[in-house]
ZAVEX-360637 format. One record per atom (N, C-alpha, C): residue in three letters; x, y, z. Coordinates in steps of 0.02 Angstrom, whole numbers, plus 50000, padded with zeros to 5 digits. Atoms other than C-alpha are relative to their C-alpha. Last residue first. Layout:
! ZAVEX-360637
alaXYZ/...
! end
This chain:
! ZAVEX-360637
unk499894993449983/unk501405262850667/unk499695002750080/unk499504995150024/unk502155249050636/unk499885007250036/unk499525002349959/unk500785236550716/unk500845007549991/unk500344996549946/unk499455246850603/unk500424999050059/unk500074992050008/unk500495243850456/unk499615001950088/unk499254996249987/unk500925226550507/unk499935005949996/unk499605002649945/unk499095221350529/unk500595002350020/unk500334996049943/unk498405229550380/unk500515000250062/unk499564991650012/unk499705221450277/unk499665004450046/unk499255001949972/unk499025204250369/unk500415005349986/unk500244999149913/unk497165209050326/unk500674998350034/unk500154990949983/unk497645212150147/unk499994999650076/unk499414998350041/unk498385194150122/unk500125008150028/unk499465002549961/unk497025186650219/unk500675003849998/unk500194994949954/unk495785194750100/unk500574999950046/unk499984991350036/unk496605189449945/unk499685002450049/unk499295000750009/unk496655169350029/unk500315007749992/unk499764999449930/unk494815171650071/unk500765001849976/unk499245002850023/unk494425174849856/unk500315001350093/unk499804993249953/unk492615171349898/unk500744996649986/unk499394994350052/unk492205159849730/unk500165004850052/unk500064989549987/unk490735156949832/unk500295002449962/unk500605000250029/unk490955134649804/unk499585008549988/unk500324996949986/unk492685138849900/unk499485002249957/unk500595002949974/unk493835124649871/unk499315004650009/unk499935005150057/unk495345135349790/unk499064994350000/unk500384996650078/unk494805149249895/unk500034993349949/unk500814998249999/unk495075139450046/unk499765002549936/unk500185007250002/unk496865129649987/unk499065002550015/unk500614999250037/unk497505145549941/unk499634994650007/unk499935003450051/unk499295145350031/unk499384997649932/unk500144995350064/unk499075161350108/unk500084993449968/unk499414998650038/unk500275153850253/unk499715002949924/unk500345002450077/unk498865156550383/unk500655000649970/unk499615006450046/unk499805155350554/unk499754998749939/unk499055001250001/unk499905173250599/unk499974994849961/unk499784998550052/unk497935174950585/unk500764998549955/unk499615002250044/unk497465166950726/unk500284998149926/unk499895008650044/unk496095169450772/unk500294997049956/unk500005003149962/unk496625184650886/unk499834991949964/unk499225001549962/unk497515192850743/unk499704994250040/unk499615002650047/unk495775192450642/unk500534995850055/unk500445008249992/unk494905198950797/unk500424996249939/unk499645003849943/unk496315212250764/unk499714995550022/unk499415002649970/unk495615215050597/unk500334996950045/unk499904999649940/unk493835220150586/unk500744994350006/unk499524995849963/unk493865226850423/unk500184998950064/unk500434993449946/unk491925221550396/unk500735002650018/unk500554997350041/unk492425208150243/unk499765004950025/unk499654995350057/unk494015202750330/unk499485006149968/unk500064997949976/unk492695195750484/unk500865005749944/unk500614994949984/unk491855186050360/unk500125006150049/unk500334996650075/unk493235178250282/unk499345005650008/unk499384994150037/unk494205174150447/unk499685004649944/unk500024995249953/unk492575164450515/unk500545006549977/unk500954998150003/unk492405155250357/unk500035006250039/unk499974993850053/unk494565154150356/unk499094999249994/unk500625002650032/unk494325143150519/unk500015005749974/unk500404995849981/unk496185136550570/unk499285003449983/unk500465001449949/unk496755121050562/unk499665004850027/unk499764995149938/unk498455123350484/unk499415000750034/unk499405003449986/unk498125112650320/unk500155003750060/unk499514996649947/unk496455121950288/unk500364995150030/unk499584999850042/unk495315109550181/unk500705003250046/unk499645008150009/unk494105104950298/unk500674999149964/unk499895004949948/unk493875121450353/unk500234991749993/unk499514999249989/unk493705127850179/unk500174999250039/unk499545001650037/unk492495115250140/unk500635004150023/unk499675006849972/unk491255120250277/unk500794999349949/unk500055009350010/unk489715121850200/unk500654999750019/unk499945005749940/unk489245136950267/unk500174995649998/unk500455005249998/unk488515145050115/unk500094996450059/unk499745005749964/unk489655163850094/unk499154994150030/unk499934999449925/unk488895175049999/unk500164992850012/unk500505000049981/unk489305174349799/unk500065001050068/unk500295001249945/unk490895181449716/unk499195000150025/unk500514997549969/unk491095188549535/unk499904993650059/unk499804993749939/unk492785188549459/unk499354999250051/unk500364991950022/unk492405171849336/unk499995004050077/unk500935000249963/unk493815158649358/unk499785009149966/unk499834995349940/unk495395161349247/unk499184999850025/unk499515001749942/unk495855146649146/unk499985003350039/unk500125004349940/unk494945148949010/unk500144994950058/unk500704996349979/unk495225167348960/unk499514992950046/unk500384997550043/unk497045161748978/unk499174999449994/unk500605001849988/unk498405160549103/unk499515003149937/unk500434993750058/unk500265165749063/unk499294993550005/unk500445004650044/unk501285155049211/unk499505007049971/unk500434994450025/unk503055163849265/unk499494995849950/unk500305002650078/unk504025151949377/unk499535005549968/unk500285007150007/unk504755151849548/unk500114998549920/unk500705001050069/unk505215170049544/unk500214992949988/unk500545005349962/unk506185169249735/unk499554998549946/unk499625008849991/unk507805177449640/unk499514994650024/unk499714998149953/unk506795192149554/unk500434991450026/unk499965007349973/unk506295191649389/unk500495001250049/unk499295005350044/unk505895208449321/unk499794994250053/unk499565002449933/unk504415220449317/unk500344993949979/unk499274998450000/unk504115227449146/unk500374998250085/unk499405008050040/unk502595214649098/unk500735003850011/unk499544999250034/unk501405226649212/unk500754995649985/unk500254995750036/unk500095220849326/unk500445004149920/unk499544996450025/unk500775203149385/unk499695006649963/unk500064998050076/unk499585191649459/unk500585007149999/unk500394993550005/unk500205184149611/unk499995005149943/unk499724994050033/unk500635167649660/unk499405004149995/unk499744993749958/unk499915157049786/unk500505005349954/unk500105000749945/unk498985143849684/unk500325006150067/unk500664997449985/unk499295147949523/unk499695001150054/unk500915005350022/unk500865145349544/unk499515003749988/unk500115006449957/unk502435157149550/unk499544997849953/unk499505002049996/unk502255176149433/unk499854995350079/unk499794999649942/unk500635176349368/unk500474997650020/unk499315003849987/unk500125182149195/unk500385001150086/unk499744999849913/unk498275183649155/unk500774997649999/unk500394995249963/unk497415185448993/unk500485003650049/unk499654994449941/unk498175178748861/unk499675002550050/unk500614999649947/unk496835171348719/unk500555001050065/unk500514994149989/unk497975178048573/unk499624999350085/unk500415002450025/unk499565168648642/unk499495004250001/unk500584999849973/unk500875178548708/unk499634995349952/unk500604996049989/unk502585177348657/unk499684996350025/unk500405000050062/unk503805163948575/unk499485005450007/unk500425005550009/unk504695159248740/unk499495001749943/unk499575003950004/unk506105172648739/unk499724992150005/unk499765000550091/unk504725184748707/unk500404995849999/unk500645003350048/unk503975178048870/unk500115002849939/unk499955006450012/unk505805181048954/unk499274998549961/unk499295001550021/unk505885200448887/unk499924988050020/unk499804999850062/unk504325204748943/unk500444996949950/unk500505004750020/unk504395198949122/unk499955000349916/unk500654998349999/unk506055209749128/unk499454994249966/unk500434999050045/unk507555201649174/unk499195002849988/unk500324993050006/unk508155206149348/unk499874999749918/unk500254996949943/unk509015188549400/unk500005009649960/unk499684995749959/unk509725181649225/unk499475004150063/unk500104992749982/unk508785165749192/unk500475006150028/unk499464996449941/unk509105148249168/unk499825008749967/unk499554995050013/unk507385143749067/unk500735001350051/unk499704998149931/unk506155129149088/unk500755002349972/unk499295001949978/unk505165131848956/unk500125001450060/unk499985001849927/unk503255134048867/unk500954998650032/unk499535004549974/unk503395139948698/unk500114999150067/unk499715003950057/unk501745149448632/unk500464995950015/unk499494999850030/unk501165156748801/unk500324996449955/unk499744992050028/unk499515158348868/unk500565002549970/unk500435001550076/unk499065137648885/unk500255010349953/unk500774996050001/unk500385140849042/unk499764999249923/unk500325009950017/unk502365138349061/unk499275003649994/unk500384994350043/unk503835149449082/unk499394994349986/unk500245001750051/unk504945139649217/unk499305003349969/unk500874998250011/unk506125148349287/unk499624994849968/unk499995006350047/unk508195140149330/unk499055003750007/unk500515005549973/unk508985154949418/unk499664996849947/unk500195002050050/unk510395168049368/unk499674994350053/unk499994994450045/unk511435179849480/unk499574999649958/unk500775002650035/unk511725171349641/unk499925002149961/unk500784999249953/unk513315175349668/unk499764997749955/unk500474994850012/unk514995166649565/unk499475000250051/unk499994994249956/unk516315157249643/unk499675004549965/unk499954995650047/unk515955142649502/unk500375005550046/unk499635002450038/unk516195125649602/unk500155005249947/unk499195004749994/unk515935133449774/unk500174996849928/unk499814995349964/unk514095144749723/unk500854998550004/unk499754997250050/unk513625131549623/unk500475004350002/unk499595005650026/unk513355119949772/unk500395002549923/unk499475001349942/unk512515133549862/unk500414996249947/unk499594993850022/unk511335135749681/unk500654999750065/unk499675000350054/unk510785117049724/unk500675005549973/unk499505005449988/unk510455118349889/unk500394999449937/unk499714997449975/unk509135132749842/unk500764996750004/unk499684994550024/unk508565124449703/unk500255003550041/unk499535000750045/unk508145109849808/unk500365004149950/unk500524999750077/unk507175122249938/unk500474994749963/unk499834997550075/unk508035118850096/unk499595000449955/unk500155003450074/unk507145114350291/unk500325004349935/unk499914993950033/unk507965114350456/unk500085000449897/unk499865000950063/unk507415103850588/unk500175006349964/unk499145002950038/unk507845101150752/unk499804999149923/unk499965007449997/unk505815104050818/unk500614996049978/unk500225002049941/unk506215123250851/unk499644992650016/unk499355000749963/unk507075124150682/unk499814997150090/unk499725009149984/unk505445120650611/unk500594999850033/unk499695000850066/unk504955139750672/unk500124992849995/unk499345003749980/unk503685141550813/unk500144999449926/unk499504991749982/unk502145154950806/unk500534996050017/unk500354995750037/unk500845136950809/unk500495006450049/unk500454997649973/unk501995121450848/unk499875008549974/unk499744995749989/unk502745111650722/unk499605003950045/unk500494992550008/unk502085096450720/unk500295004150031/unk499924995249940/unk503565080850708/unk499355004349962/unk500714998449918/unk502715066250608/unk500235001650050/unk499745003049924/unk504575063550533/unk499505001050029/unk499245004850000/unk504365065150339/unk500065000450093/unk499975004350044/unk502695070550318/unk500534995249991/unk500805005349983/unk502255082050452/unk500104993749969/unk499785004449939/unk504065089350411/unk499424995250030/unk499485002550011/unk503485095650239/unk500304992450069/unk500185007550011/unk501995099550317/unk500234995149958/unk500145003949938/unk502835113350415/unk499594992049967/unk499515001849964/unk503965118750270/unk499524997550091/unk499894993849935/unk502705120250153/unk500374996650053/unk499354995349985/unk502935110150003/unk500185003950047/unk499545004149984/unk501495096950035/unk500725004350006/unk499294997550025/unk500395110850012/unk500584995450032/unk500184991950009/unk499405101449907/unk499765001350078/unk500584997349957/unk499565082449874/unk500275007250024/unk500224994150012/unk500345069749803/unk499705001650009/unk500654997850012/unk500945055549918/unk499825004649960/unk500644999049943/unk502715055549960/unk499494999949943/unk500594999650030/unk504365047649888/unk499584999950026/unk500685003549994/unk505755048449994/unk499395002349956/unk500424999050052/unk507695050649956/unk499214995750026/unk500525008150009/unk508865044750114/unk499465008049939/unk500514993150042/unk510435057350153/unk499564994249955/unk500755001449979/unk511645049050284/unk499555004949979/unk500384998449948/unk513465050750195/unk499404999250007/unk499334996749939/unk514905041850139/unk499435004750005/unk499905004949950/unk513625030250020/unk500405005150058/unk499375002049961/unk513305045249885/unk499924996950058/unk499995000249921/unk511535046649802/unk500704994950035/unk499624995549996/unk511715049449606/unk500205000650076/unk499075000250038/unk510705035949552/unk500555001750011/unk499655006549953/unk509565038149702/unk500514997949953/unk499744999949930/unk509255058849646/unk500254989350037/unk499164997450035/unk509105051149453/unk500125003150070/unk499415003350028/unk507705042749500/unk500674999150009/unk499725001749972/unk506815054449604/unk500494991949967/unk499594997149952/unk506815064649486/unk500264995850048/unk499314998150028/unk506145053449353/unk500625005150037/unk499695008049995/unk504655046949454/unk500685002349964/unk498974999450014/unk504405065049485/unk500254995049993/unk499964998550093/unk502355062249493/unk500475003449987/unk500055006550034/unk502665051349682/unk499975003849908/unk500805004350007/unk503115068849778/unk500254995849933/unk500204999050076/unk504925073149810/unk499194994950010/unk501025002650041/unk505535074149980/unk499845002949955/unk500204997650056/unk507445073650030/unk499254996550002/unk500495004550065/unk508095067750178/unk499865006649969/unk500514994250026/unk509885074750291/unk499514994649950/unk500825002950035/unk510585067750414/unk499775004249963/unk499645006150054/unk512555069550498/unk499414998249963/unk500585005749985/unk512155088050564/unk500144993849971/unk499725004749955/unk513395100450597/unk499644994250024/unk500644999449955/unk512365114850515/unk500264993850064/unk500414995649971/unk513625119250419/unk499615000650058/unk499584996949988/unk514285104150354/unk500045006450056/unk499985005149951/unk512735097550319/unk500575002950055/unk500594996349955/unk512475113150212/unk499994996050060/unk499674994349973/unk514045109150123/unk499125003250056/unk499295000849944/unk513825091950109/unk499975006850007/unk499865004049957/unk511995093250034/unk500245000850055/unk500144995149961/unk512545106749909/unk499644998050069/unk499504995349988/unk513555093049843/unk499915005450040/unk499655003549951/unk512155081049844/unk500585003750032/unk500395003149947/unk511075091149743/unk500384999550049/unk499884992049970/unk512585098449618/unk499384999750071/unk499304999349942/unk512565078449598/unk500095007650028/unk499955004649933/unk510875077749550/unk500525000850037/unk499154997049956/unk510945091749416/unk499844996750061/unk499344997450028/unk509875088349281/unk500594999350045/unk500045005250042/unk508135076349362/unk500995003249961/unk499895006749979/unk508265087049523/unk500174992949932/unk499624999749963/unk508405103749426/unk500254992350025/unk499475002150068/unk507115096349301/unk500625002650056/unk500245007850041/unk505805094449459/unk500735000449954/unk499685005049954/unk506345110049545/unk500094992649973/unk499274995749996/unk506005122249379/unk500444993850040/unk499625003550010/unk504325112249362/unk500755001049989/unk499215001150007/unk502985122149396/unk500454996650009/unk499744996150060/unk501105120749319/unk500965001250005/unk500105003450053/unk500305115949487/unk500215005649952/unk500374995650053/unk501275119449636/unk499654999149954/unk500745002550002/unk501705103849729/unk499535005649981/unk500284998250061/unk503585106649707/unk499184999149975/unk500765003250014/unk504105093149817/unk499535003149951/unk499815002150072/unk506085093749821/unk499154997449968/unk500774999850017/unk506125100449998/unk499994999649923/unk499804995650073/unk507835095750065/unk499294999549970/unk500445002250045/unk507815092550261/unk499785004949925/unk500214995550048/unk509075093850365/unk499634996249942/unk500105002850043/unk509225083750535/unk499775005949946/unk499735005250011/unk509765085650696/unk499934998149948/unk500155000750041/unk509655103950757/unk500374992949966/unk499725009050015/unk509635105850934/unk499714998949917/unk500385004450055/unk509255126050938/unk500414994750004/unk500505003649960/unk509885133651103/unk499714997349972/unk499615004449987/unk511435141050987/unk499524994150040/unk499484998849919/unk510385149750899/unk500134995550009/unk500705000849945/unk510185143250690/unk500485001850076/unk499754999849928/unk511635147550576/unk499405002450062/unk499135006349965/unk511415139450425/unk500075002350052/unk500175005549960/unk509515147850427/unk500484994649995/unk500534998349939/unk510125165650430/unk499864993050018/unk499495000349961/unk511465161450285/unk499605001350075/unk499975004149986/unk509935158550176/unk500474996550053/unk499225000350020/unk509175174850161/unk500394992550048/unk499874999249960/unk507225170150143/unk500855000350018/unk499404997550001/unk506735172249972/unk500455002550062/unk499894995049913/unk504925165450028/unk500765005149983/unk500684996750012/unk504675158449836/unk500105006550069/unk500725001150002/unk505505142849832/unk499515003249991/unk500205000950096/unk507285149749777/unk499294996550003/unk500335005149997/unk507825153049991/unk499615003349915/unk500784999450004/unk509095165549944/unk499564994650010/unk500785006649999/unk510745165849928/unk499395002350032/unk500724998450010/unk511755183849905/unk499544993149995/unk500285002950062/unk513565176649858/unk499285001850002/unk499624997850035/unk514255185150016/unk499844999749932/unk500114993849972/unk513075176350140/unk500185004249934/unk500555001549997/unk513575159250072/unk499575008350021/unk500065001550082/unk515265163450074/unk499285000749981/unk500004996050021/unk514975169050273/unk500095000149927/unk500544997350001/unk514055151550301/unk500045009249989/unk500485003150035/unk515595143550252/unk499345005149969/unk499864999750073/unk516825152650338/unk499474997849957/unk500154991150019/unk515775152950501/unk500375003549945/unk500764997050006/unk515795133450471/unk499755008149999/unk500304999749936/unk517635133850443/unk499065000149962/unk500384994749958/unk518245130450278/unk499664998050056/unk499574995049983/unk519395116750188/unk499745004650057/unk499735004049939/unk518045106850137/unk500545001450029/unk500284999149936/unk517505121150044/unk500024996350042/unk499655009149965/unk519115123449943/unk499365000350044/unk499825001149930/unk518575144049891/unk499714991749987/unk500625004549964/unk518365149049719/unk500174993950051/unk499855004849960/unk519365162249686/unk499634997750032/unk500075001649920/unk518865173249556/unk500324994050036/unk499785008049957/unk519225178649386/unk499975003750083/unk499234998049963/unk517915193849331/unk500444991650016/unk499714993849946/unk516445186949246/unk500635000850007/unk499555005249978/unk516265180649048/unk500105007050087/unk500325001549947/unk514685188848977/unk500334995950041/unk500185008949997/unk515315187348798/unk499834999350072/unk499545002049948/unk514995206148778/unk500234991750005/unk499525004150059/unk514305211948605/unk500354996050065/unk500415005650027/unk512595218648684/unk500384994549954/unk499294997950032/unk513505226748843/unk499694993849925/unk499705007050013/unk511715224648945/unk500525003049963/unk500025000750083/unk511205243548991/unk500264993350009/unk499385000750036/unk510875241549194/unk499754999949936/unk500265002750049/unk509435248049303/unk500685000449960/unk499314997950040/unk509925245649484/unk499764998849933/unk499685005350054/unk508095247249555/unk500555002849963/unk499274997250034/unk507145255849693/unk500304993249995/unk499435000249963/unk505415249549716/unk500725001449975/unk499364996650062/unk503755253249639/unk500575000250065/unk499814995249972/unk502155241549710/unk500805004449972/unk500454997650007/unk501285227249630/unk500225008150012/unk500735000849955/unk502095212749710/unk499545007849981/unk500535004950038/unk503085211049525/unk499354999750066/unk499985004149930/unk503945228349585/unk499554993749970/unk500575005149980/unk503915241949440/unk500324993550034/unk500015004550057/unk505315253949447/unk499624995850011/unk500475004250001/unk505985266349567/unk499894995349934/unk500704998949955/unk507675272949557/unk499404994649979/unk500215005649900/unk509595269349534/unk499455004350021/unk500474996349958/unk509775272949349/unk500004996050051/unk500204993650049/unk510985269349171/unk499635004350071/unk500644998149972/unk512265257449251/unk499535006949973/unk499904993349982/unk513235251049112/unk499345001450051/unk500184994750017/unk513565232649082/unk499995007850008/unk499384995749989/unk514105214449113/unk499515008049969/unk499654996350062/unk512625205949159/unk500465005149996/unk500105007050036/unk511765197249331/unk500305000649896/unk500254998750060/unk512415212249424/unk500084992949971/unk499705001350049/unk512245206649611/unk499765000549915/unk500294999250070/unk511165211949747/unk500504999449958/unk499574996250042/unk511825208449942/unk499664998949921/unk499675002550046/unk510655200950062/unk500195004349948/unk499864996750046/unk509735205850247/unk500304996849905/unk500435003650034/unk509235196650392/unk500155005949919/unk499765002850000/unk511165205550451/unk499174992349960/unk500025003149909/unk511035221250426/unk499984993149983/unk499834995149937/unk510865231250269/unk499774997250053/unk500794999349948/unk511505220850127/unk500195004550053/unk499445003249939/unk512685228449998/unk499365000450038/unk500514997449938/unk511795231549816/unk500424996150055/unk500344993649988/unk512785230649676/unk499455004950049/unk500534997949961/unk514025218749666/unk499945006749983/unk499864995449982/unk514865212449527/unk499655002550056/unk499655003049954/unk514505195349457/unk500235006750065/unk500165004949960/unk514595200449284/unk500134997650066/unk499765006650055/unk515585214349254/unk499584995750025/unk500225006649950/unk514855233249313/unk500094992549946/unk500015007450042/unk515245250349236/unk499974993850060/unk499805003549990/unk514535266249316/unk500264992349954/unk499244995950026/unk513845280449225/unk500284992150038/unk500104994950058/unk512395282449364/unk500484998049958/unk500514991950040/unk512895276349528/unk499854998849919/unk499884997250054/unk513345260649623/unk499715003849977/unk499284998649983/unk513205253749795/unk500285004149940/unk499544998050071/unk511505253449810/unk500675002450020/unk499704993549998/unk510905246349999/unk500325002949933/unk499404998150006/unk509935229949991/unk500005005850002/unk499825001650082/unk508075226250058/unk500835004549988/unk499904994050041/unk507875223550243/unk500254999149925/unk499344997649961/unk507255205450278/unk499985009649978/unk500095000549943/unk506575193650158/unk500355004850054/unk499985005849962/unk507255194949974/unk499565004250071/unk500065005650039/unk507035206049836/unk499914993850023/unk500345002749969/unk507065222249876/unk499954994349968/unk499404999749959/unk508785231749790/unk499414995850066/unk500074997649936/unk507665229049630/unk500404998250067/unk499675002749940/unk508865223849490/unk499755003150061/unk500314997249910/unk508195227649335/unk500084997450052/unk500295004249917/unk509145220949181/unk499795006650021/unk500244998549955/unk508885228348983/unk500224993250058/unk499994995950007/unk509495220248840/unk500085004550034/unk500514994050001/unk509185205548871/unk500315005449975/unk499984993549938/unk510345192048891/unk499775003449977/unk499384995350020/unk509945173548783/unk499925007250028/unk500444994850036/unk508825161948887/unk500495004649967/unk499904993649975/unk509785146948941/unk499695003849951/unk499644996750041/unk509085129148930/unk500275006850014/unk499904992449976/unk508285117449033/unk500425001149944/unk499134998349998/unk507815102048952/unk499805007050012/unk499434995250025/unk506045098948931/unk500405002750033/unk499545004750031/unk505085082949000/unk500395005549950/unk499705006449955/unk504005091449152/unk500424997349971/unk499124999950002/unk503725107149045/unk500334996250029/unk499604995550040/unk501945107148980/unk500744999850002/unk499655002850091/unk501445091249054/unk500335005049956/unk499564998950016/unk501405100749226/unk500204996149944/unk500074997150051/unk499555102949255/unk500755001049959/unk499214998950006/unk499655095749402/unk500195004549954/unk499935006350047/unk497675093849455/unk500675003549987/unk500104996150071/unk497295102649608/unk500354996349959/unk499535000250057/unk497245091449756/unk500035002549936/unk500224999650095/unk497015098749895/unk500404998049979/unk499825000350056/unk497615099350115/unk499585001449932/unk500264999550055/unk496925088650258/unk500305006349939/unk500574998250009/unk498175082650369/unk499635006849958/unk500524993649989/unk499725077650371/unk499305003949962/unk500094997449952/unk500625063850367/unk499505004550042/unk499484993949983/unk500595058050192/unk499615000550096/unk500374996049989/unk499935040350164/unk500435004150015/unk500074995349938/unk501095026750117/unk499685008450003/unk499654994050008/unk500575018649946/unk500325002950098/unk500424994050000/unk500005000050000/unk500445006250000/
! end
């Protein structure tokens, strides 16, 4: 019999990943144009380091973090800086941006570097490389990644766990990652193991990666303790608390991080780019997208320069398709529509899916029926009915008190929600509320 997932209840939205599940990554050829918002990750957003007039080689920094949840911005092209101001934001909003000319004859070769022996290095060597190179949790959260190699010291952390589950529907960036570059897997592995001073690490890949996880046990080195498991499919298996639900039936407790059960979870693309990080000594600069959706003529999974404009990679997939509607950068499922095609690709851009006239529910909401579903559905147990109705009057801090904190937005009510009430889009607002009013 299959083994059941852990954790409780959840969706299953249908996969929808035939578009790009069996195409080869490739590289997109360099733009023209980058944008390099100095916000990008988790944390305070970078500091510009460069002006106007400036030249910049691949690889170059350009934004220096400010403090320590923070991360450094790197030019993903050799070029000229033309502007350091605002600029469309893919969450909707205008944020300061290094805007570089591309060099359009350049061969795009960086500076030589020295790429640091990492078995050689200290752990606070390590995790300062790692720092230095601008990582990023590459799932989506863009959480700076040198923050969670070095958990407090009162954390018992025994086991790392590589999230290789991808239970988005439509993306497949992680998937061909795992199926291409197994060993840059394993590699980034040791050095995180390393790190964290742990001798364990698993991997979870849901059961429709039969080819990932393949090629991860092909590739799975004997000299250390790192086990490959095939889970259940199922929705949000990727989230880092029911991630762990699933692989060690620990529960994370509610306003606790997984670190506070000894765990400490990776994105596979995250682990991966680490592992790139030591065999190239380049930053983060470039990420693996996948362009996908009935809305776009060539579907792909792309390596990417970090601050391409949305524009720019869906011409690099054939365009738009007439029936186009909607283009949301991530899933469908917790991404977020995109108002203008000149915002860029930031390091946490998942995937960019082009939606079309039928593929996008109809706008119009009924009253809420009672029935329930999104309660049953809610992976975190809390009661988006009650949440939805008390978004709808503004009344917020009742919000807070029912436990608002632990919604992760992952859409699992709206998705289910016979109303079409988009809860998930209230949640969202009622949590900016929240900090704004907390702020001020």
């Amino acid at each position: 019999m299959p083994r059941r997932p852990r954790f409780r209840h959840g969706v299953h939205p249908p996969d929808l990943k035939e578009l790009t599940a069996g195409i080869p990554i490739r590289r997109m050829p360099f733009p023209k144009k980058i944008v390099l918002p100095l916000r990008q990750h988790a944390g305070n957003p970078a500091k510009a380091i460069v002006r106007p007039g400036d030249h910049v080689e691949r690889g170059d920094k350009v934004g220096e973090a400010d403090g320590y949840i923070s991360s450094p911005i790197h030019a993903s092209a050799a070029g000229t800086v033309e502007e350091v101001g605002l600029w469309p934001h893919p969450d909707g909003s205008y944020a300061t941006a290094v805007r570089i000319a591309v060099e359009p004859y350049s061969a795009q070769a960086p500076r030589p570097r020295i790429i640091p022996d990492w078995p050689g290095l200290s752990r606070e060597e390590l995790i300062e490389a790692v720092r230095q190179a601008g990582v990023v949790g590459l799932g989506g959260a863009a959480f700076p990644t040198h923050v969670k190699l070095a958990p407090p010291k009162d954390a018992t952390i025994d086991v790392l766990v590589v999230n290789g589950c991808e239970c988005e529907p439509f993306l497949t960036a992680d998937h061909r990652t795992m199926v291409e570059y197994p060993e840059r897997v394993f590699t980034g592995i040791r050095i995180m193991m390393q790190c964290l001073g742990v001798d364990r690490a698993m991997i979870g890949v849901e059961k429709n990666k039969a080819d990932a996880i393949a090629a991860l046990e092909a590739a799975r080195p004997d000299d250390i303790y790192v086990t490959v498991h095939p889970l259940t499919v199922k929705y949000p298996q990727g989230a880092e608390k029911m991630l762990i639900s699933s692989l060690l039936n620990r529960d994370v407790p509610s306003g606790k991080l997984p670190m506070h059960v000894g765990v400490i979870v990776q994105n596979v693309a995250s682990v991966a780019t680490i592992a790139e990080v030591f065999e190239t000594g380049l930053p983060l600069i470039e990420r693996i997208v996948t362009v996908t959706g009935y809305g776009v003529r060539q579907p792909a999974n792309l390596i990417v320069p970090v601050g391409t404009k949305t524009s720019d990679l869906i011409e690099a997939c054939g365009g738009l398709t007439p029936d186009a509607k909607e283009v949301v950068f991530g899933g469908p499922m917790m991404g977020a529509a995109v108002a203008n095609l000149d915002a860029p690709v930031l390091k946490g851009t998942t995937g960019v899916v082009v939606l079309t006239d039928d593929d996008c529910r109809p706008a119009e909401s009924y009253p809420c029926i009672k029935c329930g579903h999104c309660i049953d559905a809610c992976p975190v147990f809390i009661n988006p009915q009650l949440l939805g109705s008390l978004a709808l009057v503004e009344r917020y801090q009742e919000m807070d008190d029912h436990h608002l904190a632990d919604c992760m937005l992952c859409g699992c009510c709206s998705y289910t929600c016979p109303s079409n009430i988009p809860l998930s889009q209230l949640f969202q607002a009622a949590k900016a509320a929240l900090r704004k009013s907390k702020a001020a």
